[in-house]
C-alpha positions in Angstrom: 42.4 67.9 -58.4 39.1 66.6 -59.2 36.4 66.4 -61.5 34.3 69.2 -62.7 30.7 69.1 -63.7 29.1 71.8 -65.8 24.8 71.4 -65.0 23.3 70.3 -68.1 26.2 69.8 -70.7 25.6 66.8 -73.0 29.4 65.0 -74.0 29.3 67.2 -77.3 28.8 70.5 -75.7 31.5 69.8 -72.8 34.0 69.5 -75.6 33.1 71.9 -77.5 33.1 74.5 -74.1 36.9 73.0 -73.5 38.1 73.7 -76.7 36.2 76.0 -79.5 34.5 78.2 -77.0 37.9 79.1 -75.4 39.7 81.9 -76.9 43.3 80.4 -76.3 41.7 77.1 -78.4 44.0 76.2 -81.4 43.5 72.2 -82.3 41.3 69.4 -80.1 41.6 65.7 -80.8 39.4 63.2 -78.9 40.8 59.3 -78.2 37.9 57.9 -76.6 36.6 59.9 -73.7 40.4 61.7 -73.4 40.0 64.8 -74.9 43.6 66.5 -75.8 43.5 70.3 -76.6 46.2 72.6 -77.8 46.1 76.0 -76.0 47.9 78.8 -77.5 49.8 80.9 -75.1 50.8 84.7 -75.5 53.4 83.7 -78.1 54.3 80.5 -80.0 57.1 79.5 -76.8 53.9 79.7 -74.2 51.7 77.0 -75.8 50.8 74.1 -74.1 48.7 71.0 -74.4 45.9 70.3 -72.1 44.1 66.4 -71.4 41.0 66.2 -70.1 39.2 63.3 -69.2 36.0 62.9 -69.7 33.5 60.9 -67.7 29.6 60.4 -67.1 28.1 60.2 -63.7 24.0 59.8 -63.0 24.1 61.2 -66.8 25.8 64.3 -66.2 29.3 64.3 -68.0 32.5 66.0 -66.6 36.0 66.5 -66.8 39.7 66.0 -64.8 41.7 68.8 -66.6 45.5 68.1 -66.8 48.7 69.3 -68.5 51.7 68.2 -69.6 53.6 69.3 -66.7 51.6 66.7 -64.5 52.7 63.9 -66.4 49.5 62.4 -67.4 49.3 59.1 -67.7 47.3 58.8 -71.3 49.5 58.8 -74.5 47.1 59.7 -76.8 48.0 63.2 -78.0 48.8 63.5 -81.5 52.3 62.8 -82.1 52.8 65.9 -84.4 51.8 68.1 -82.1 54.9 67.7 -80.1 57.4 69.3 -82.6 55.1 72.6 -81.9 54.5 73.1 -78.7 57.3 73.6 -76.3 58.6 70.5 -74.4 58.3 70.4 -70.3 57.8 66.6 -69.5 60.5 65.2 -71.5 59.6 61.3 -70.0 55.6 62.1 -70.9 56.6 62.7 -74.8 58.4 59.8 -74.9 55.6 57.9 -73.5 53.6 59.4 -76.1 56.0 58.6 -79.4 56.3 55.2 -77.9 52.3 54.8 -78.1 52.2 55.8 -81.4 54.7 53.5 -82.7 53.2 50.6 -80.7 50.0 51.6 -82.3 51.6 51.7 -85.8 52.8 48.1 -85.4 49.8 47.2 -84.4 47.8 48.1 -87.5 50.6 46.9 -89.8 50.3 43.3 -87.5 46.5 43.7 -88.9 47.0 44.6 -92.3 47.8 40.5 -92.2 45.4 38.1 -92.7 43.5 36.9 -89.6 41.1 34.3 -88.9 38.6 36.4 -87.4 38.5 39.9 -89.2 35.8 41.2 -87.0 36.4 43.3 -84.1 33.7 42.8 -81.5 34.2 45.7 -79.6 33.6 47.9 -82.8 30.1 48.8 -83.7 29.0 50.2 -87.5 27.4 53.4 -88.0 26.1 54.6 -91.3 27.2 57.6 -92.6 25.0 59.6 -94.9 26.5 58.4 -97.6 25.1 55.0 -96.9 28.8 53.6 -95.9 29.2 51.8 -93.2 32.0 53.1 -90.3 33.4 51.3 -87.6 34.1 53.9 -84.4 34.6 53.6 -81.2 31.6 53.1 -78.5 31.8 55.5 -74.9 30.6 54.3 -72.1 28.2 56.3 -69.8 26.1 55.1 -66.1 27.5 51.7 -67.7 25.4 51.2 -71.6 28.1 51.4 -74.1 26.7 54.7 -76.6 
């Protein structure tokens, strides 16, 4: 399969076409520019979890829509969304707990002290409240957004 490109969409509205605008649209989570949506079926036993991924060419931004039953290599997907949605790719979810609990050691590795607490690759937003968040830059034609 390949990659779709809707004429004029900006990143937000692409997302927001996969998953709010659909009627069978129940939960979204993005993980960078991988974009995991639940899809409710006809009945609870028929849902499914879609990944798309999302990508920008000459400005315009598209998307590679997948399923579970592909076996998509991205391990994103929220881990609690698997104890809802009917299994098919038994060897995907367990790529996908697996993640998780790498990522979990990861942050408790972190929560010790380091030498150098900064992450480069992080960049600070403020948020109206005059905090300061750290999220994670996309990339589009190349300049990091």
């Amino acid at each position: 399969m390949g990659t779709f490109y809707p004429i004029g969409m900006s990143r937000r509205e692409l997302i927001d076409s996969l998953s709010v605008d659909r009627k069978d649209y129940r939960k979204r989570y993005c993980s960078g520019n991988t974009l995991w949506v639940w899809h409710e079926g006809q009945g609870n036993t028929d849902d499914w979890i879609g990944c798309y991924l999302l990508t920008c060419y000459r400005g315009e931004w598209g998307y590679k829509p997948m399923d579970e039953s592909v076996h998509p290599f991205y391990y994103s997907c929220p881990k609690s969304w698997l104890e809802s949605v009917p299994a098919v790719c038994l060897e995907w979810r367990e790529g996908v707990i697996a993640h998780w609990e790498r990522k979990a050691e990861r942050r408790r590795a972190k929560s010790r002290p380091m030498s150098n607490p900064r992450n480069s690759r992080l960049k600070a937003t403020a948020l109206p409240s005059g905090r300061k968040s750290r999220k994670k830059p996309y990339y589009c034609n190349g300049v990091m957004r």
